[in-house]
C-alpha positions as CSV (number, residue, x, y, z in Angstrom):
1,X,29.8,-8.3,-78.6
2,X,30.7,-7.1,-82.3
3,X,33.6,-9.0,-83.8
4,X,37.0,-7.7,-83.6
5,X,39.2,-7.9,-86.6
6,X,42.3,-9.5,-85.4
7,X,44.0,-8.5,-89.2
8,X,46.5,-6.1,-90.3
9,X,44.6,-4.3,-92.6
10,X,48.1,-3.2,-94.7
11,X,48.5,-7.5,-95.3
12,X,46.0,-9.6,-93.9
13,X,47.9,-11.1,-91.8
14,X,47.2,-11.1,-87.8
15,X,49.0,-9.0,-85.9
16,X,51.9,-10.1,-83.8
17,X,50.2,-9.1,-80.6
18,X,47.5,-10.7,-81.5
19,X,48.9,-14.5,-82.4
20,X,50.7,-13.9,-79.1
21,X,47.8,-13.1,-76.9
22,X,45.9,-16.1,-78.5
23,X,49.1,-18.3,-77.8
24,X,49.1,-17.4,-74.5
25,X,45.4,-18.8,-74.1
26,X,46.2,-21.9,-76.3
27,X,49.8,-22.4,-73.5
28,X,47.1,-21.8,-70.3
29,X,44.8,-24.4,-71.8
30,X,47.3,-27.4,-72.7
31,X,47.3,-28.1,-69.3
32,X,44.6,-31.0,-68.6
33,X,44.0,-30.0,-65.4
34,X,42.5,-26.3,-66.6
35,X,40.7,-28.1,-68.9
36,X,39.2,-30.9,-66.7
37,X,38.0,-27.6,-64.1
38,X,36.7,-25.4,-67.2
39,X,34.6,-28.3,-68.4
40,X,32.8,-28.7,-64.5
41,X,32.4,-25.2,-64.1
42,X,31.1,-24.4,-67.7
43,X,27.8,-26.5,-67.0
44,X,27.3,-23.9,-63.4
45,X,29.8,-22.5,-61.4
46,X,31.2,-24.3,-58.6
47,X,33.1,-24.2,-55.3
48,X,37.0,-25.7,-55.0
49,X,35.2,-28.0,-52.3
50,X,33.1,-29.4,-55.3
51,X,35.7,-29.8,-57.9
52,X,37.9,-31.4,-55.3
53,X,35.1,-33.8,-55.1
54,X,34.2,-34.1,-59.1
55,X,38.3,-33.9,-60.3
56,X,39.4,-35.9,-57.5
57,X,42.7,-33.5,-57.3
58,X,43.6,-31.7,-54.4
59,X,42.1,-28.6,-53.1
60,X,45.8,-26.5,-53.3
61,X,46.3,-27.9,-56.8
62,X,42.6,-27.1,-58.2
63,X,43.5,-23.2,-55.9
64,X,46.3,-22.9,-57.9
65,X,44.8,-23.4,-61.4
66,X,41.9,-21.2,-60.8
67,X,44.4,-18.2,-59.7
68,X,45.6,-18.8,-62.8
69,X,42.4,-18.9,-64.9
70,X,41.0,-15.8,-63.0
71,X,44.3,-13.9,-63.8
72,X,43.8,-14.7,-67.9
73,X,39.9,-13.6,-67.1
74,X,38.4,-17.0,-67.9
75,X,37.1,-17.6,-64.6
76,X,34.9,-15.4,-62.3
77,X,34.3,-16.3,-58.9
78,X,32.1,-14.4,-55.8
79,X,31.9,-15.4,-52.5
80,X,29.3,-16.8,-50.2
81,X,29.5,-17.1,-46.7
82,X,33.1,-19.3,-46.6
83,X,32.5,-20.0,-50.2
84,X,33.9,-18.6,-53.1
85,X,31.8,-20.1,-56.3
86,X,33.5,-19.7,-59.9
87,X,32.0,-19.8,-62.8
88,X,33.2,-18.6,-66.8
89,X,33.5,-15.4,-67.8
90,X,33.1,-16.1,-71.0
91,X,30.4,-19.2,-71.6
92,X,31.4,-19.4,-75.4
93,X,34.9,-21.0,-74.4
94,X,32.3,-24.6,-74.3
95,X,32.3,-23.8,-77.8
96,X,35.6,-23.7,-78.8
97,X,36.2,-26.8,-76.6
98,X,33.4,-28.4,-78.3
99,X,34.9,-27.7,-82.1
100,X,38.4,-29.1,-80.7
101,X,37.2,-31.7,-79.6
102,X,35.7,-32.5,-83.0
103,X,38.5,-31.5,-84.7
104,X,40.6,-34.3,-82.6
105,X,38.6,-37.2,-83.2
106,X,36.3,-37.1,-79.9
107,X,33.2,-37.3,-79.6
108,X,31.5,-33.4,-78.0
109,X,28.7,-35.4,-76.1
110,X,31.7,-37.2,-74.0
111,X,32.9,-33.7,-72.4
């Protein structure tokens, strides 16, 4: 995917749509919770059954947060059988848990 330049080219500075849409993602991900199922699912994907087991949260709470995630497009899901299995649609968000969690102190090899 070739970079997109997120810039105003009159000042340099981002646009306002821009810093909005990435607030947006930065509000979505502040709560734990997201975090906690974006972590699980980012090492395969995973069904609510199995992150109720893993997050020990309940399945209507875990339901809800993945509407939510699918919504903002960082979760995919398809269904087998009863199933529905979710998984990221877009792997490189590891990444930029991995550089925040570096940038807060913690250790990447704990997540």
């Amino acid at each position: 995917m070739p970079a997109v330049n997120i810039f105003d080219s009159m000042n340099m500075l981002p646009t306002s749509a821009v810093v909005e849409n990435m607030a947006e993602l930065f509000r979505l991900l502040a709560q734990p919770a997201r975090l906690q199922i974006l972590l699980v699912i980012g090492t395969g994907e995973a069904c609510v059954c199995h992150l109720e087991a893993v997050l020990g949260m309940r399945q209507a709470s875990i339901s809800q947060h993945l509407m939510v995630l699918r919504k903002a497009g960082l979760v995919t899901s398809r269904r087998e059988g009863r199933n529905i299995f979710y998984q990221l649609a877009c792997p490189d968000v590891i990444d930029v848990f991995i550089r925040a969690a570096k940038l807060s102190g913690v250790d990447p090899d704990v997540l």
